[in-house]
Backbone atoms as SQL, in Angstrom:
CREATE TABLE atoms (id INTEGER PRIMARY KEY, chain TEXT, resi INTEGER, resn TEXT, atom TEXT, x REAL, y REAL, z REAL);
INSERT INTO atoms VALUES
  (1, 'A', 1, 'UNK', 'N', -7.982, 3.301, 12.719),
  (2, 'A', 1, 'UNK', 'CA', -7.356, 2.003, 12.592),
  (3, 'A', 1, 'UNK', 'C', -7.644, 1.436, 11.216),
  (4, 'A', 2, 'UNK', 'N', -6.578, 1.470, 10.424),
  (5, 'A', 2, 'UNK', 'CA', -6.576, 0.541, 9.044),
  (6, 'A', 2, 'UNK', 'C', -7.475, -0.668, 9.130),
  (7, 'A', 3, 'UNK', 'N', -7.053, -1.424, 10.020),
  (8, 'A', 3, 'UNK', 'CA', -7.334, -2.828, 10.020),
  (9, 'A', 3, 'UNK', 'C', -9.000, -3.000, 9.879),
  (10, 'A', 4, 'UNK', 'N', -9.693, -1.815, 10.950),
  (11, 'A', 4, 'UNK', 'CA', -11.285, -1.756, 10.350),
  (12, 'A', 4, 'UNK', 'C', -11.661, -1.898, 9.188),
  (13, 'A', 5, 'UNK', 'N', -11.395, -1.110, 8.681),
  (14, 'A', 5, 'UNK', 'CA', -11.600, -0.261, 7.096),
  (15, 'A', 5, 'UNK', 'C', -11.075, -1.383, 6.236),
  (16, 'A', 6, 'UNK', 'N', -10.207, -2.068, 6.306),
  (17, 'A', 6, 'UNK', 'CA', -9.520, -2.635, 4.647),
  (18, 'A', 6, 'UNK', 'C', -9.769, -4.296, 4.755),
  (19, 'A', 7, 'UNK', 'N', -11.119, -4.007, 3.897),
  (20, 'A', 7, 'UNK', 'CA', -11.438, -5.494, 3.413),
  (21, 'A', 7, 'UNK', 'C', -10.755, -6.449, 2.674),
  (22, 'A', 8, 'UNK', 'N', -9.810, -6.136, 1.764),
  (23, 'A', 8, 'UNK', 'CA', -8.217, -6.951, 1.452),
  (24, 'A', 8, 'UNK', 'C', -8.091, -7.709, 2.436),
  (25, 'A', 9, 'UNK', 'N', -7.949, -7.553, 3.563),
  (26, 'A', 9, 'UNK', 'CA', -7.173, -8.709, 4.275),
  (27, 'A', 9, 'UNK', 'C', -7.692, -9.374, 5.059),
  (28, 'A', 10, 'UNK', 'N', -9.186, -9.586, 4.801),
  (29, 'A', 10, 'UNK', 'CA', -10.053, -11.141, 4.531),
  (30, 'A', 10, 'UNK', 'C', -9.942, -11.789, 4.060),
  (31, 'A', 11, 'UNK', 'N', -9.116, -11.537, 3.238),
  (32, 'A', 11, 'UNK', 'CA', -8.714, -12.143, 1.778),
  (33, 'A', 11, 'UNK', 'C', -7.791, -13.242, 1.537),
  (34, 'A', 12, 'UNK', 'N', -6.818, -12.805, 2.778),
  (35, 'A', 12, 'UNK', 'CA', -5.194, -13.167, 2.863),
  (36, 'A', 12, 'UNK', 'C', -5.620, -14.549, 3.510),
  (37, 'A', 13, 'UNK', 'N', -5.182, -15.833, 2.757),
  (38, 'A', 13, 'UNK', 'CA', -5.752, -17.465, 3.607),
  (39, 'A', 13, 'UNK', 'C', -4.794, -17.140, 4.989),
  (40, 'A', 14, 'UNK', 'N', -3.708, -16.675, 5.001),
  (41, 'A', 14, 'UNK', 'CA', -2.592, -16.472, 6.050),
  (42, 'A', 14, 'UNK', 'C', -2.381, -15.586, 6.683),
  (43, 'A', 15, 'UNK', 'N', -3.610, -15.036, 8.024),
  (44, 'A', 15, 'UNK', 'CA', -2.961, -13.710, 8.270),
  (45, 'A', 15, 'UNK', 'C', -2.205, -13.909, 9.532),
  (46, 'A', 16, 'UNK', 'N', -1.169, -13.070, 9.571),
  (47, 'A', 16, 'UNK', 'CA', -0.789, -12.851, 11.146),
  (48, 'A', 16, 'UNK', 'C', -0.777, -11.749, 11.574),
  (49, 'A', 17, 'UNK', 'N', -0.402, -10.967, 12.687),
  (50, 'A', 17, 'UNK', 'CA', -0.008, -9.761, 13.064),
  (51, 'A', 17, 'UNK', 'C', 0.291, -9.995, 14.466),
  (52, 'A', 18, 'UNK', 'N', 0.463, -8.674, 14.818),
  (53, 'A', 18, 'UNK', 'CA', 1.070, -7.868, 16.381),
  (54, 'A', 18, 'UNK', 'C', -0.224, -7.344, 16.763),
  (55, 'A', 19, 'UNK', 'N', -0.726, -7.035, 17.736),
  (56, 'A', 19, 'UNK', 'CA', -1.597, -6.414, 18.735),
  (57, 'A', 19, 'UNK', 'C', -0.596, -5.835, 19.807),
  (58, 'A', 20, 'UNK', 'N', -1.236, -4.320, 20.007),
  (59, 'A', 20, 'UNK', 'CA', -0.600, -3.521, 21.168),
  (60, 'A', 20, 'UNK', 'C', -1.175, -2.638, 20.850),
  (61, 'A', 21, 'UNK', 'N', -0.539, -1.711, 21.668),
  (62, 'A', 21, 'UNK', 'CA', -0.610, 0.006, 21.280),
  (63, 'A', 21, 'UNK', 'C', 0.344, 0.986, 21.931),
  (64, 'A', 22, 'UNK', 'N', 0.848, 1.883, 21.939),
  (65, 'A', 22, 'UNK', 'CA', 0.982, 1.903, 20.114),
  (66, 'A', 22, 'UNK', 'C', 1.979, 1.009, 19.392),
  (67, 'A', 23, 'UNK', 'N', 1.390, 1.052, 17.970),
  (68, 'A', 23, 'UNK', 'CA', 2.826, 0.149, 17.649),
  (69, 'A', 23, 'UNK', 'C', 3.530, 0.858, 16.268),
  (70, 'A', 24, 'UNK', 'N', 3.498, 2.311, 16.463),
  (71, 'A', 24, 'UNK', 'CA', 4.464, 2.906, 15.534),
  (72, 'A', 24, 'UNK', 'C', 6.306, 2.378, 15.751),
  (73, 'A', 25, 'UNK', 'N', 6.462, 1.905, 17.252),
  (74, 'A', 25, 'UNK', 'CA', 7.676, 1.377, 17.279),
  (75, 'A', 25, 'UNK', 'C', 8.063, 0.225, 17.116),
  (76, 'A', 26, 'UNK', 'N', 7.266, -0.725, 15.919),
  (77, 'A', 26, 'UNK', 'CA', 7.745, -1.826, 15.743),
  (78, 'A', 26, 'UNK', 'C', 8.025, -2.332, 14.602),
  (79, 'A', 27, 'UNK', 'N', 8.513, -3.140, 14.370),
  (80, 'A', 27, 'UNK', 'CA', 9.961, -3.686, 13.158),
  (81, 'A', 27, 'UNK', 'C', 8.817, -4.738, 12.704),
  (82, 'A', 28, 'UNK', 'N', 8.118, -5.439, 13.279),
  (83, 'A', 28, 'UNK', 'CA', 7.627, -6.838, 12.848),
  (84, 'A', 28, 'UNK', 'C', 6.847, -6.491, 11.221),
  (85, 'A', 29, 'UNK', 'N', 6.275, -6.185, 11.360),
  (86, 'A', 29, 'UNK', 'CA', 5.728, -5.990, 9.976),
  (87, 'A', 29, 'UNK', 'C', 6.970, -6.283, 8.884),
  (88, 'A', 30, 'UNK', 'N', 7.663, -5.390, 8.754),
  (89, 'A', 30, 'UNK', 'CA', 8.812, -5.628, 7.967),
  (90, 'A', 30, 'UNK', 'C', 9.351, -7.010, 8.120),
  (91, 'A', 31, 'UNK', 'N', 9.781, -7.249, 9.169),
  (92, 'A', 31, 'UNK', 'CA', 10.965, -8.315, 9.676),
  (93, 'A', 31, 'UNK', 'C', 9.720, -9.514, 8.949),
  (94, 'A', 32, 'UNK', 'N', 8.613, -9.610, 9.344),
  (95, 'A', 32, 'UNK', 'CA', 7.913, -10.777, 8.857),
  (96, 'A', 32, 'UNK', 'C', 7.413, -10.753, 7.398),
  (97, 'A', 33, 'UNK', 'N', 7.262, -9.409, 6.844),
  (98, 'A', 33, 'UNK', 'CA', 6.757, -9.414, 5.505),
  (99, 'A', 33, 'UNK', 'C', 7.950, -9.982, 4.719),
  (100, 'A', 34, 'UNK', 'N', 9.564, -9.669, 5.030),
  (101, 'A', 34, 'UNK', 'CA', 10.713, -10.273, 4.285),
  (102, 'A', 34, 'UNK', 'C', 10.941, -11.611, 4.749),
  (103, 'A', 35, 'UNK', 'N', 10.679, -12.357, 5.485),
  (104, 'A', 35, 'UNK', 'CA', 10.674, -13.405, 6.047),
  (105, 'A', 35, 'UNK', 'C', 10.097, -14.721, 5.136),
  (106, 'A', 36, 'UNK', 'N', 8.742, -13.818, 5.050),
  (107, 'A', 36, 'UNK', 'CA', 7.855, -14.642, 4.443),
  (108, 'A', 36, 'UNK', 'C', 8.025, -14.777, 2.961),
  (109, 'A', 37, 'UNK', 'N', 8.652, -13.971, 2.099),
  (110, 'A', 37, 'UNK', 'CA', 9.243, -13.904, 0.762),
  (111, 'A', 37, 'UNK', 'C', 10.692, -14.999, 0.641),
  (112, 'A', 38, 'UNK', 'N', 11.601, -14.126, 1.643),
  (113, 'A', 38, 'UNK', 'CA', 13.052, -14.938, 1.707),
  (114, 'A', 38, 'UNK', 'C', 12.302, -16.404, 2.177),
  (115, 'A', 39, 'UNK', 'N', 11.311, -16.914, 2.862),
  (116, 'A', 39, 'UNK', 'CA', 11.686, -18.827, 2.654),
  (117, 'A', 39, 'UNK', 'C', 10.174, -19.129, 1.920),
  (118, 'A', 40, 'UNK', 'N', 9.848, -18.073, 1.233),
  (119, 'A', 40, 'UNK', 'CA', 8.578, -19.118, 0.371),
  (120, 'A', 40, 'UNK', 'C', 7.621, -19.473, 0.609),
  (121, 'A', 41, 'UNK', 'N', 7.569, -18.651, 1.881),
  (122, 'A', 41, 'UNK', 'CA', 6.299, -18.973, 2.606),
  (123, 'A', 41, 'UNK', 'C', 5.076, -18.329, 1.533),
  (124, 'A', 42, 'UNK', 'N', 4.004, -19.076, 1.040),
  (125, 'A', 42, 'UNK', 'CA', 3.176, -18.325, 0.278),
  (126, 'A', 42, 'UNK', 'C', 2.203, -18.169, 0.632),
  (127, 'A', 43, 'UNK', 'N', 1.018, -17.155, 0.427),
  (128, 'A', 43, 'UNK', 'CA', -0.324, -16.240, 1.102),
  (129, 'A', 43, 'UNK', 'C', -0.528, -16.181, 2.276),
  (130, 'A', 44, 'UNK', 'N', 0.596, -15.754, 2.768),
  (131, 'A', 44, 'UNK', 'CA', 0.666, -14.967, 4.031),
  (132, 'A', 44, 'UNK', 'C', 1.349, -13.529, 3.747),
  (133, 'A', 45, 'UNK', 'N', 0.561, -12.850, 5.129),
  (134, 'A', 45, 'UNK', 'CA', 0.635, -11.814, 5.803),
  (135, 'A', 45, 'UNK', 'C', 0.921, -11.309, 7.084),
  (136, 'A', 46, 'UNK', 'N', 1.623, -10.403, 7.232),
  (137, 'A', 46, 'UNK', 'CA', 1.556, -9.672, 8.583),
  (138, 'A', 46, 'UNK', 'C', 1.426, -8.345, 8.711),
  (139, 'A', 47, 'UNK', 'N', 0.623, -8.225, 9.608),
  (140, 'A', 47, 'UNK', 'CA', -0.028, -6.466, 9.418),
  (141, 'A', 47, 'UNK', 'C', -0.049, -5.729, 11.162),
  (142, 'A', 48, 'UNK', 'N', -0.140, -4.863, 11.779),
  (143, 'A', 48, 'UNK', 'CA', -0.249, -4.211, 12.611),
  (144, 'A', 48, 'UNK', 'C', -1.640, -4.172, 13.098),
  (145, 'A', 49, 'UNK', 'N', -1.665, -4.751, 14.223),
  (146, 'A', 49, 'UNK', 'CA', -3.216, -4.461, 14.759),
  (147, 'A', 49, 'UNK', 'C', -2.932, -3.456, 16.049),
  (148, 'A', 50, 'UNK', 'N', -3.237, -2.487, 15.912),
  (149, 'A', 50, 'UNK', 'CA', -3.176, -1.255, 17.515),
  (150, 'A', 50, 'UNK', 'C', -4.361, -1.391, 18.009),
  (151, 'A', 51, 'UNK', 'N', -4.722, -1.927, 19.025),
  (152, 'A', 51, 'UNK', 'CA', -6.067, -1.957, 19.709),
  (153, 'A', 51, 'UNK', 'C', -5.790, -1.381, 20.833),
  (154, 'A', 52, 'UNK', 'N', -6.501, 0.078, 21.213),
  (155, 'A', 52, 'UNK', 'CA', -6.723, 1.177, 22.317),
  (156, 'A', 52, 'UNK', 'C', -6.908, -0.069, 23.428),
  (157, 'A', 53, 'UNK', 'N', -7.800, -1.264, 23.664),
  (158, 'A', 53, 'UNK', 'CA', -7.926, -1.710, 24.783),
  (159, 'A', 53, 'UNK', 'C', -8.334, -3.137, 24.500),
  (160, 'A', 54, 'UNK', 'N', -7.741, -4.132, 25.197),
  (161, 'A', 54, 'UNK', 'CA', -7.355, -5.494, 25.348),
  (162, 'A', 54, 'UNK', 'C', -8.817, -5.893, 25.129),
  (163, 'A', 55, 'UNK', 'N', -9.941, -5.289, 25.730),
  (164, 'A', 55, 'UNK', 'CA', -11.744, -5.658, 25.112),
  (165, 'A', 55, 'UNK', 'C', -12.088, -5.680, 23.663),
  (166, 'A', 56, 'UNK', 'N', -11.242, -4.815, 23.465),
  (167, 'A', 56, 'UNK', 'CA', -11.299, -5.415, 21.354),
  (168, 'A', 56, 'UNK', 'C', -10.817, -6.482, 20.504),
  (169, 'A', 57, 'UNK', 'N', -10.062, -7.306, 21.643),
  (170, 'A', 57, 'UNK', 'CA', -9.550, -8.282, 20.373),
  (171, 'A', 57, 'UNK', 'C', -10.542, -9.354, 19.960),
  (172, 'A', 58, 'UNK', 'N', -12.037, -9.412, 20.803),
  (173, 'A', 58, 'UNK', 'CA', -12.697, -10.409, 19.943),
  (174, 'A', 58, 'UNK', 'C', -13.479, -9.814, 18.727),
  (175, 'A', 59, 'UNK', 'N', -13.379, -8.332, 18.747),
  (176, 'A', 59, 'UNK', 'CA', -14.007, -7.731, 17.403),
  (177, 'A', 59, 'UNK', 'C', -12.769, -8.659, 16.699),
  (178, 'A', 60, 'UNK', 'N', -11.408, -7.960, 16.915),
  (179, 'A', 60, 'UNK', 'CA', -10.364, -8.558, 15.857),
  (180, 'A', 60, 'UNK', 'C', -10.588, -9.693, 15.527),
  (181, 'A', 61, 'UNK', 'N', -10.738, -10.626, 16.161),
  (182, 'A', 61, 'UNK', 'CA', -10.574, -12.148, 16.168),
  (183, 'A', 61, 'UNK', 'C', -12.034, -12.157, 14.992),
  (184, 'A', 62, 'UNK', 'N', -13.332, -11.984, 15.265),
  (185, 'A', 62, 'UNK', 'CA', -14.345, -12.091, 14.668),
  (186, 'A', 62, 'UNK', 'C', -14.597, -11.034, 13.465),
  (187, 'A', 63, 'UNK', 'N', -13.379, -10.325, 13.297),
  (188, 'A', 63, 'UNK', 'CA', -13.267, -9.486, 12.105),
  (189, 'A', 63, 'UNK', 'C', -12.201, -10.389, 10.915),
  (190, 'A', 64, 'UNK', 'N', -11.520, -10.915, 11.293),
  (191, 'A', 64, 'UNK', 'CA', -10.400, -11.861, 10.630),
  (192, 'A', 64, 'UNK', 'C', -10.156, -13.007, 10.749),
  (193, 'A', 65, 'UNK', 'N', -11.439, -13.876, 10.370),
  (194, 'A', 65, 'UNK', 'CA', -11.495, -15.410, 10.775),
  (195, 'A', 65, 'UNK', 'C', -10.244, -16.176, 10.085),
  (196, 'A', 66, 'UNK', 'N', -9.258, -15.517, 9.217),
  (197, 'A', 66, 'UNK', 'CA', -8.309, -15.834, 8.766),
  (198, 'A', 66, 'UNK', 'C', -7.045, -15.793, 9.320),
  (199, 'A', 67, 'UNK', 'N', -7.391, -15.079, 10.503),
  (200, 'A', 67, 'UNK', 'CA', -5.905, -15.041, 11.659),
  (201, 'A', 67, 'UNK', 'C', -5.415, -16.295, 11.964),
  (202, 'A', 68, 'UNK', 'N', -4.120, -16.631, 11.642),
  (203, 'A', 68, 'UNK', 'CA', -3.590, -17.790, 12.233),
  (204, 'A', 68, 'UNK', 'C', -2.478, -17.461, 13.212),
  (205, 'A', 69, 'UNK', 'N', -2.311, -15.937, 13.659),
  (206, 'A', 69, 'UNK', 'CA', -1.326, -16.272, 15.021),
  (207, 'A', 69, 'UNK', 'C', -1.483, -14.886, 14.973),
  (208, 'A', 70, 'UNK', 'N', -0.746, -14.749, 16.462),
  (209, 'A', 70, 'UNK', 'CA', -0.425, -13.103, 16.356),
  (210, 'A', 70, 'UNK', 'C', 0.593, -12.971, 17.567),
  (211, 'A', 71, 'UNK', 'N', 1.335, -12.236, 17.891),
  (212, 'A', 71, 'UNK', 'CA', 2.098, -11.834, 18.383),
  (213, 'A', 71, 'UNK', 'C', 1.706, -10.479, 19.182),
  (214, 'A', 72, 'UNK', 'N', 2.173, -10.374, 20.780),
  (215, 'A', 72, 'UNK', 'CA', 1.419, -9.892, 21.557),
  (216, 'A', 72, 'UNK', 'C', 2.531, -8.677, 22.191),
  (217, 'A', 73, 'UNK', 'N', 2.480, -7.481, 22.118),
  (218, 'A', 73, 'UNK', 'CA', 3.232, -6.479, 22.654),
  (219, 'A', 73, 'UNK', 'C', 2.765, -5.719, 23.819),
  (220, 'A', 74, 'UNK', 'N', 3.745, -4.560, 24.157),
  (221, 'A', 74, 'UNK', 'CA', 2.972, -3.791, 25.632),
  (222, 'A', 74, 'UNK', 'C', 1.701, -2.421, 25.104),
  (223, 'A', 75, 'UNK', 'N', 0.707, -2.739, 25.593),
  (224, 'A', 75, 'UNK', 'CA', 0.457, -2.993, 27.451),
  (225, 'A', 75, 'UNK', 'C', -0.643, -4.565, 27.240),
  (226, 'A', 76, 'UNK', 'N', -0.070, -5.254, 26.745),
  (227, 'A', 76, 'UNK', 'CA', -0.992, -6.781, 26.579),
  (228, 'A', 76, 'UNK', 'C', -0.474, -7.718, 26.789),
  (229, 'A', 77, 'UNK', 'N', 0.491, -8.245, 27.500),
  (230, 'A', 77, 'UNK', 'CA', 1.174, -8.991, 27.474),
  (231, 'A', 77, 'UNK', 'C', 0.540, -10.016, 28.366),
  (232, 'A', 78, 'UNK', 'N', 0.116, -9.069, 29.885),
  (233, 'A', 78, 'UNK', 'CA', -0.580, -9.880, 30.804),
  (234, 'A', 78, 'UNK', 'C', -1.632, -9.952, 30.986),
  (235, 'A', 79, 'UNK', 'N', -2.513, -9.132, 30.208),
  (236, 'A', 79, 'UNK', 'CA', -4.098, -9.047, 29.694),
  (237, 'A', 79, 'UNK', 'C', -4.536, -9.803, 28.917),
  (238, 'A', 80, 'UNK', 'N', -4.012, -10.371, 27.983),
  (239, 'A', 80, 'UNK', 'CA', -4.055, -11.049, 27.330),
  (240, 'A', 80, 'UNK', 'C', -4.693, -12.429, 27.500),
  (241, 'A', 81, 'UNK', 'N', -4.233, -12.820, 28.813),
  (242, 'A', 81, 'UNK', 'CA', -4.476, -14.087, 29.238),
  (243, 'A', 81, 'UNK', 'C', -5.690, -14.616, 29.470),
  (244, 'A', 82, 'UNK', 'N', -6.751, -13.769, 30.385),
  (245, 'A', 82, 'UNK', 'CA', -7.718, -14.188, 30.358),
  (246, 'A', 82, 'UNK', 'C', -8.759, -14.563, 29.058),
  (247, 'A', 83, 'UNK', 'N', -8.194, -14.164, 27.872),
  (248, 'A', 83, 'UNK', 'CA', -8.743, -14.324, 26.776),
  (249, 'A', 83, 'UNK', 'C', -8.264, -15.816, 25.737),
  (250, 'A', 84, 'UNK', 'N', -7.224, -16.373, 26.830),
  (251, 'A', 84, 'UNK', 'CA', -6.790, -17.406, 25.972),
  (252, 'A', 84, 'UNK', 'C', -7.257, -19.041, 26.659),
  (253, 'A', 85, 'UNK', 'N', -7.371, -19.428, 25.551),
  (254, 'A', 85, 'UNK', 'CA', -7.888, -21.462, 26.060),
  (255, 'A', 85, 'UNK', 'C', -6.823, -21.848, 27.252),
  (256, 'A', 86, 'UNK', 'N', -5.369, -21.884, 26.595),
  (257, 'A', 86, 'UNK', 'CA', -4.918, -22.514, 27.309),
  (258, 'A', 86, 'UNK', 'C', -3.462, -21.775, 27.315),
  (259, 'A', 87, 'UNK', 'N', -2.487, -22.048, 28.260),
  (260, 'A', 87, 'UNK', 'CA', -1.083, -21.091, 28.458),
  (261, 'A', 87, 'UNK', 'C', 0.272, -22.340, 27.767),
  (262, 'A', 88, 'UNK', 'N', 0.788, -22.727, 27.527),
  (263, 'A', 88, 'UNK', 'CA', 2.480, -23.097, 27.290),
  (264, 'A', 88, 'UNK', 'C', 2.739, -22.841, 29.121),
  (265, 'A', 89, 'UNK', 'N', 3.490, -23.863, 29.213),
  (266, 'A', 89, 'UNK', 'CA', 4.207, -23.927, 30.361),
  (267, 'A', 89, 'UNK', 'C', 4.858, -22.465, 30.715),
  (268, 'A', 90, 'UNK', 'N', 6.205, -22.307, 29.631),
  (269, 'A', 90, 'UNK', 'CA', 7.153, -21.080, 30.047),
  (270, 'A', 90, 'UNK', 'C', 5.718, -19.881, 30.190),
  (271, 'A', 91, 'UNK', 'N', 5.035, -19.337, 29.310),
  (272, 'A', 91, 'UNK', 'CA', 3.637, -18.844, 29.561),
  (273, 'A', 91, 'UNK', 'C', 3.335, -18.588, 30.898),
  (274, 'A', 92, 'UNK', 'N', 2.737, -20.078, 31.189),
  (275, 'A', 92, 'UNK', 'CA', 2.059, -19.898, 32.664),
  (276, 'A', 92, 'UNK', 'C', 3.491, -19.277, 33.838),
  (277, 'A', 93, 'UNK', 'N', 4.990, -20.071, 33.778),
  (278, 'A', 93, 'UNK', 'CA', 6.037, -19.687, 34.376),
  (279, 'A', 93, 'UNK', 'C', 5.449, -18.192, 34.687),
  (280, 'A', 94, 'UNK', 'N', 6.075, -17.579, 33.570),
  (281, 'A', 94, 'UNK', 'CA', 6.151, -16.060, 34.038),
  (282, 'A', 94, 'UNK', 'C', 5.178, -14.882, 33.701),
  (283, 'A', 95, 'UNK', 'N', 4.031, -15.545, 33.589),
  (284, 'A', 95, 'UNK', 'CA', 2.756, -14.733, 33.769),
  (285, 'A', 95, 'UNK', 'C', 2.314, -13.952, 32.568),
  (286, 'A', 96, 'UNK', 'N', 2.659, -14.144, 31.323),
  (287, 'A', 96, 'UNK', 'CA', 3.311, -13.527, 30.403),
  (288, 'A', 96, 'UNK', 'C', 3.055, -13.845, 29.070),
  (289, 'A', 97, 'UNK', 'N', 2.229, -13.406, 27.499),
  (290, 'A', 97, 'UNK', 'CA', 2.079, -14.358, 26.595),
  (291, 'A', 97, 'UNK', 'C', 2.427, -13.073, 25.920),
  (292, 'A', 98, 'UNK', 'N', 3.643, -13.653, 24.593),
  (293, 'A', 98, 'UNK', 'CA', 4.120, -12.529, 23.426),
  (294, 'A', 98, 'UNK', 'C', 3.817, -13.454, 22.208),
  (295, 'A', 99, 'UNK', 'N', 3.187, -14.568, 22.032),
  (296, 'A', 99, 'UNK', 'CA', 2.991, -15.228, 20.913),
  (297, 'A', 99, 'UNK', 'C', 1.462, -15.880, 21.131),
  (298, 'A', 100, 'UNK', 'N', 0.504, -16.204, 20.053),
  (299, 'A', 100, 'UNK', 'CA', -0.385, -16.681, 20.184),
  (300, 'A', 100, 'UNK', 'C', -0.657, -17.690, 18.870),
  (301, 'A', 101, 'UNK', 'N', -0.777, -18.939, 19.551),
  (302, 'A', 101, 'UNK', 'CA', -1.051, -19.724, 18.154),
  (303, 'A', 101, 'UNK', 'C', -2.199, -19.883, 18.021),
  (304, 'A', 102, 'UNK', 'N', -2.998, -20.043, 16.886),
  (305, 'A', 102, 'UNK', 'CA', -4.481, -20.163, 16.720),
  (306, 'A', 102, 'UNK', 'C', -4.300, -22.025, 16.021),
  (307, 'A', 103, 'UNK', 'N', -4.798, -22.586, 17.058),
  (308, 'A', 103, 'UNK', 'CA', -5.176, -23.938, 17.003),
  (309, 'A', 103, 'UNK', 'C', -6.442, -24.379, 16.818),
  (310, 'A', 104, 'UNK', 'N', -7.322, -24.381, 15.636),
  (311, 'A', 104, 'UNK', 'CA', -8.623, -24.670, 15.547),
  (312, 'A', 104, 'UNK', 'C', -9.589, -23.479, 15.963),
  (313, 'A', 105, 'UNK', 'N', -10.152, -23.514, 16.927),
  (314, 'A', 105, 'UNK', 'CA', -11.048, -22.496, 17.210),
  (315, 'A', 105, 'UNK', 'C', -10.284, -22.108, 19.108),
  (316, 'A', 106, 'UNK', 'N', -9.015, -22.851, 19.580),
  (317, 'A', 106, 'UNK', 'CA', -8.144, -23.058, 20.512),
  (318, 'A', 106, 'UNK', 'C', -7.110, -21.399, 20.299),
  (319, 'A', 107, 'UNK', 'N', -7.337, -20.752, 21.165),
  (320, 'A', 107, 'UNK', 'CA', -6.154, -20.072, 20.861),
  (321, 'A', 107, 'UNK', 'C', -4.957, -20.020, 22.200),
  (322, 'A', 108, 'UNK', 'N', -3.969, -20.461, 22.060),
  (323, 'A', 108, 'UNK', 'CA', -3.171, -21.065, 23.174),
  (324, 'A', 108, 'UNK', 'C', -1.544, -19.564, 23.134),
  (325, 'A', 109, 'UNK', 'N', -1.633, -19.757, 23.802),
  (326, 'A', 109, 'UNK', 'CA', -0.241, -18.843, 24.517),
  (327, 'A', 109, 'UNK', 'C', 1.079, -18.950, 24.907),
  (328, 'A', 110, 'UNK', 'N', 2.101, -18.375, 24.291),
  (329, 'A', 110, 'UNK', 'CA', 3.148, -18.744, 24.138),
  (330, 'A', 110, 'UNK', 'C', 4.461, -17.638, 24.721),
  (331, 'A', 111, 'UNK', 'N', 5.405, -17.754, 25.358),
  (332, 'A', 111, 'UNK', 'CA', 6.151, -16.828, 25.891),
  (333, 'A', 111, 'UNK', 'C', 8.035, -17.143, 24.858),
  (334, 'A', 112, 'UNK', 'N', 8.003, -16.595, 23.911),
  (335, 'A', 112, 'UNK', 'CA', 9.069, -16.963, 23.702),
  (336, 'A', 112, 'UNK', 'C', 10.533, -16.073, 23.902),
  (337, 'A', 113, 'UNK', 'N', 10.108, -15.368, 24.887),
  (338, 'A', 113, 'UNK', 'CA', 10.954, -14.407, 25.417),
  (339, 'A', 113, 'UNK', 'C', 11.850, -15.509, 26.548),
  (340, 'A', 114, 'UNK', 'N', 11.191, -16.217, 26.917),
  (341, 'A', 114, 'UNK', 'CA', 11.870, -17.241, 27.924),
  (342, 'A', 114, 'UNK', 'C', 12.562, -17.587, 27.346),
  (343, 'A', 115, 'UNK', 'N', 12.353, -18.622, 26.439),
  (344, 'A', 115, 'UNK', 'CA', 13.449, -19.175, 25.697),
  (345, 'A', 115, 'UNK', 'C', 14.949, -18.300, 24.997),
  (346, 'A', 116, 'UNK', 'N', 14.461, -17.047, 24.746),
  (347, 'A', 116, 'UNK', 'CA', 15.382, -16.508, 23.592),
  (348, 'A', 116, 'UNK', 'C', 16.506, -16.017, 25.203),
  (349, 'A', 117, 'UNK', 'N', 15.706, -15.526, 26.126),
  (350, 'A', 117, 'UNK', 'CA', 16.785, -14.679, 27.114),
  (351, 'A', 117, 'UNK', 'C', 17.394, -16.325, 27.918),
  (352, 'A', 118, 'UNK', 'N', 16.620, -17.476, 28.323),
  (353, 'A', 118, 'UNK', 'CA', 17.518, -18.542, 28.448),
  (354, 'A', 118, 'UNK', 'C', 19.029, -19.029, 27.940),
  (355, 'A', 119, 'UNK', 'N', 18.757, -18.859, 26.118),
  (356, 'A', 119, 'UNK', 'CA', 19.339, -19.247, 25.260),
  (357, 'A', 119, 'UNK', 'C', 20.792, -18.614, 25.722),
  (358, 'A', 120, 'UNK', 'N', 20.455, -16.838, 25.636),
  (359, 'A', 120, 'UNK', 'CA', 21.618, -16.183, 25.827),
  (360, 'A', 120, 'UNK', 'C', 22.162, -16.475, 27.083),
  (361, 'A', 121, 'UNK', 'N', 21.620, -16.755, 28.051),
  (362, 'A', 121, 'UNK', 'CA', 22.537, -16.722, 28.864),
  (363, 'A', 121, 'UNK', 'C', 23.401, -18.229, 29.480),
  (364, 'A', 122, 'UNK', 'N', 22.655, -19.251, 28.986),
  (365, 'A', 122, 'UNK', 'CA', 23.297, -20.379, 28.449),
  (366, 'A', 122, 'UNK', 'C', 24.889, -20.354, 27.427),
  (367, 'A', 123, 'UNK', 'N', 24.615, -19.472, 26.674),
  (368, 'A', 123, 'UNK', 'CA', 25.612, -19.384, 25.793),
  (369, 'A', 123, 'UNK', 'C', 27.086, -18.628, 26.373),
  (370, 'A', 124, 'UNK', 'N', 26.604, -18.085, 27.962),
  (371, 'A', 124, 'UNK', 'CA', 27.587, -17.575, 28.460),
  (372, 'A', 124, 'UNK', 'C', 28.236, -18.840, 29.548),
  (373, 'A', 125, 'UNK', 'N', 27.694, -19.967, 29.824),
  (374, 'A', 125, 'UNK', 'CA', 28.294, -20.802, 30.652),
  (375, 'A', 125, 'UNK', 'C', 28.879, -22.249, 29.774),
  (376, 'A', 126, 'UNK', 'N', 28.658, -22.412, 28.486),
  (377, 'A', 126, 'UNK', 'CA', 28.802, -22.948, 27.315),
  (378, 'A', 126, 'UNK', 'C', 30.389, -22.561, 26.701);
């Protein structure tokens, strides 16, 4: 795992990333590294965290006191939870956290899969 090894990104005042495993199949890195250029967002990052098992993320967390969010993939979606302060409503709804905001030393849980599959299907009775 990169993320052990590379002291650089202690560095970063802005980090974010993904947690899962595996996550050779995911876009975010990209999608957020151009993101963050195209609106100006400045000293931030997003990087890939693969953690073998949901018991490592307080190494992560206490390896990167610079994490300000992360985004949560499979098999963590519902593991996740017991590790968080507090849930978002849609969250608690469907048992479920794919976003994590880091609020102070608060890290709270967020499902924005609700919203996005709501949206669409709103847009079909609209």
């Amino acid at each position: 795992m990169h993320w052990q090894t590379d002291p650089n990104l202690r560095s970063i005042p802005k980090l974010y990333g993904l947690i899962g495993h595996p996550l050779s199949h995911s876009f975010s890195r990209k999608y957020f590294s151009e993101k963050f250029v195209r609106e100006g967002i400045p000293d931030s990052q997003y990087e890939l965290f693969p953690i073998e098992t949901i018991e490592r993320l307080p190494e992560l967390l206490a390896a990167f006191p610079n994490l300000q969010g992360l985004n949560v993939t499979i098999p963590y979606k519902q593991q996740i939870i017991p590790f968080l302060d507090s849930l978002d409503e849609s969250a608690a709804a469907v048992g479920a956290v794919n976003v994590i905001k880091f609020s102070g030393t608060q890290l709270i849980g967020y499902n924005s899969d609700v919203f996005g599959f709501e949206s669409s299907l709103l847009s079909f009775f609209l």
